[in-house]
FIVO-733294 format. One line per 10 residues: number of its first residue (from 1); their letters; for each residue x, y, z of C-alpha. Coordinates in Angstrom, 2 decimals. Layout:
// FIVO-733294
NUM> a> X:Y:Z | ...
//
This chain:
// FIVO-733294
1> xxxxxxxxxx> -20.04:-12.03:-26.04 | -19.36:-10.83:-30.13 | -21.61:-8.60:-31.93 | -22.70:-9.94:-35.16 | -24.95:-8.47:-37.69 | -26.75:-10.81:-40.30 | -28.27:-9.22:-43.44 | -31.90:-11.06:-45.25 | -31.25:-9.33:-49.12 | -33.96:-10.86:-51.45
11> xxxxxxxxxx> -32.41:-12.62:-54.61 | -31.77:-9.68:-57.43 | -31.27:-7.26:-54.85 | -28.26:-5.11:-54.16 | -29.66:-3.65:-50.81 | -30.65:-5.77:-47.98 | -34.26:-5.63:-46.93 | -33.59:-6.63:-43.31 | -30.60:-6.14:-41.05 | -30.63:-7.18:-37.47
21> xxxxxxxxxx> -27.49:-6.67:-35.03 | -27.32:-8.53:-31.62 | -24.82:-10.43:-29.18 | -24.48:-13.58:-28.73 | -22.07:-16.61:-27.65 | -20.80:-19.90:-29.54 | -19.19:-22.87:-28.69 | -18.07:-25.67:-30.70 | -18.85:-29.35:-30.26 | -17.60:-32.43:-31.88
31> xxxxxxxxxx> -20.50:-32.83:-34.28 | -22.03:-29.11:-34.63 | -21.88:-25.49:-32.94 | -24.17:-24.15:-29.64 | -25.24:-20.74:-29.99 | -27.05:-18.49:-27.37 | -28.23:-14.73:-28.35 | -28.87:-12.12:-25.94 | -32.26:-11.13:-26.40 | -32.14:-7.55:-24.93
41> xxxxxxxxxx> -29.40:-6.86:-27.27 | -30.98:-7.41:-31.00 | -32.03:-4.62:-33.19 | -34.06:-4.77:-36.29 | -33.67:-2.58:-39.26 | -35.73:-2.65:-42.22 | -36.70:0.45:-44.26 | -39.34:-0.39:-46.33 | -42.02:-1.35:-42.88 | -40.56:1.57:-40.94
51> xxxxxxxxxx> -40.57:1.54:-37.16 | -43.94:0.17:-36.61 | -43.01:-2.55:-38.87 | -39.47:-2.84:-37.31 | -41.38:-3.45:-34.14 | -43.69:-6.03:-35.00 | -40.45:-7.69:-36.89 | -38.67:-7.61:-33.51 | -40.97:-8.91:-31.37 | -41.76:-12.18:-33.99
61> xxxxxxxxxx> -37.62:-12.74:-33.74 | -38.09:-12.45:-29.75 | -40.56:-15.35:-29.73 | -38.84:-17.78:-32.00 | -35.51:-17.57:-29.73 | -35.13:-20.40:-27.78 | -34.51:-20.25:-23.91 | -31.88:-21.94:-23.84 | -28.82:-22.97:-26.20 | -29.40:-23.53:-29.75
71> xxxxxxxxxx> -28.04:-26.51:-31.50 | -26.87:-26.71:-35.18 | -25.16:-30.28:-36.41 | -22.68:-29.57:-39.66 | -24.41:-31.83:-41.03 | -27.15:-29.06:-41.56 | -24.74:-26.44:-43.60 | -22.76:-27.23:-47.15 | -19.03:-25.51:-47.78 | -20.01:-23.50:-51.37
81> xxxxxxxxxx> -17.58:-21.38:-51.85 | -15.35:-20.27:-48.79 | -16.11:-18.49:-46.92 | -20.03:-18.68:-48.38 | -21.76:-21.79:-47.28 | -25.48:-22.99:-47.19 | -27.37:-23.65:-44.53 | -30.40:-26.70:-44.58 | -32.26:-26.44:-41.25 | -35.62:-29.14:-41.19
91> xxxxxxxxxx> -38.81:-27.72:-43.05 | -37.34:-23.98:-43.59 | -35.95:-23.00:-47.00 | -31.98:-23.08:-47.35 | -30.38:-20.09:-46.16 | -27.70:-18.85:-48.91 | -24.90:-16.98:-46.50 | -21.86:-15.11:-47.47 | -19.59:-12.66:-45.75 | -19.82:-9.00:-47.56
101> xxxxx> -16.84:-7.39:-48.56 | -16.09:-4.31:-46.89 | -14.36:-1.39:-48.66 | -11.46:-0.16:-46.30 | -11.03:3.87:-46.33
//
């Protein structure tokens, strides 16, 4: 399993409102990608609703996982800018994605 952190940072923002860490597997298929998280391993940070809030946050992530293997065609995410893409999922807003640049010591 990899660890993975994904960041939700609301357009004109420079810190993110919502971090959450977890595990989780992929595998690769001809037409898209299979991913499976590890429930018992997420974490949810966000400041602003503090740990009640973090919680309730939590929990609402736990029930839209599904029990099984997730599948995500290509078709469903567009190549911006390398690595950035975007990612079109059925009746949800397009999620904007990016890898952060990390300042080495």
């Amino acid at each position: 399993m990899n660890r993975y952190i994904a960041t939700w940072t609301t357009r004109g923002s420079v810190t993110p409102g919502l971090t959450l860490t977890f595990a989780g597997t992929q595998r690769k298929s001809r037409t898209g990608y299979y991913s499976r998280i590890d429930a018992d391993s997420m974490a949810v940070s966000m400041p602003v609703a503090g740990p009640e809030g973090e919680k309730i946050v939590l929990e609402s992530m736990h029930q839209r996982l599904p029990e099984d293997e997730e599948f995500a065609p290509f078709s469903q995410t567009e190549i911006t800018d390398f690595p950035s893409y975007v990612v079109r999922q059925p009746d949800e807003p397009p999620s904007y994605c990016h890898k952060e640049i990390q300042e080495l010591p």
